[in-house]
BADOZA-858579 format. One line per field, with one value per residue (C-alpha): x, y, z. Coordinates in pm, 1 decimal. Example, Ala and Ser with C-alpha at 12.3 -4.5 7.8 and 13.67 -1.06 7.14 Angstrom:
REM residues 2
u = [1230.0	1367.0]
v = [-450.0	-106.0]
w = [780.0	714.0]
This chain:
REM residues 67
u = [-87.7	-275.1	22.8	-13.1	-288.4	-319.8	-343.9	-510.0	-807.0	-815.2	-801.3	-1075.0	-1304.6	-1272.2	-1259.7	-1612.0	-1382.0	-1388.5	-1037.8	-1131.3	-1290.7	-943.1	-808.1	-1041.2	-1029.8	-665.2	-751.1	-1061.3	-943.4	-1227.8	-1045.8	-697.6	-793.6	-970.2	-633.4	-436.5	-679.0	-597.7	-235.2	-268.0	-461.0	-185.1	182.1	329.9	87.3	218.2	598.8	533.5	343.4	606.7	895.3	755.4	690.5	1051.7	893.6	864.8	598.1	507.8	479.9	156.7	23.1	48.8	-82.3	-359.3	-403.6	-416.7	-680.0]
v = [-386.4	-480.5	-665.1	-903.7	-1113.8	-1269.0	-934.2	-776.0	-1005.4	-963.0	-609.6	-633.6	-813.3	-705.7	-368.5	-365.1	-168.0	-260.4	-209.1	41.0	232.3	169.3	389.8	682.9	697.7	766.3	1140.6	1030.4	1050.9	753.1	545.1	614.2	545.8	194.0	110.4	173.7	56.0	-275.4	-216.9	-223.2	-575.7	-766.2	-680.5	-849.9	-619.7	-333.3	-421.5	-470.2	-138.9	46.9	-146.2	-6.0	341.2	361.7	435.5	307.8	104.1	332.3	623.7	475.9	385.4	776.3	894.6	661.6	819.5	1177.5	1081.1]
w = [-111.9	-456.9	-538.2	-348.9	-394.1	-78.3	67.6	-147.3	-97.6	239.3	241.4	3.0	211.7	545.3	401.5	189.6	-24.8	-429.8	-636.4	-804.4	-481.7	-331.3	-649.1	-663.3	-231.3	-230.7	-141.6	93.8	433.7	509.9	255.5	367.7	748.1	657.8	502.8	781.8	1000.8	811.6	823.8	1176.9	1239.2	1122.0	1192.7	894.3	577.2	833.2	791.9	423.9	372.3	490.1	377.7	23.4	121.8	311.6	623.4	995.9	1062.3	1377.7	1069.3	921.9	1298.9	1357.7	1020.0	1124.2	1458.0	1267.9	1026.8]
């Protein structure tokens, strides 16, 4: 998602989250659910997420749901 500017921004702000607390959260289960509580407000970051990761979009909604 840091790829890509435009969404990296807005996961930035809407988040509160800083790059570099985005890096060192990866393990944080707070971090991981604000990013896939993002993923889930907009349909099209969702699609891309998992396009990358080679999952189903309904994947990262459960993982979400878990956290």
């Amino acid at each position: 998602m840091l790829g890509d500017e435009s969404r990296a921004d807005r996961l930035l702000a809407l988040t509160g989250l800083g790059a570099d607390d985005l890096r060192a959260g990866l393990s944080d289960p707070a971090v991981l659910g604000a990013v896939l509580e993002f993923l889930g407000q907009y349909e099209p970051d969702l699609v891309a997420a998992a396009d990358h990761l080679g999952v189903n979009p309904a994947e990262l909604m459960a993982a979400r749901e878990r956290l």
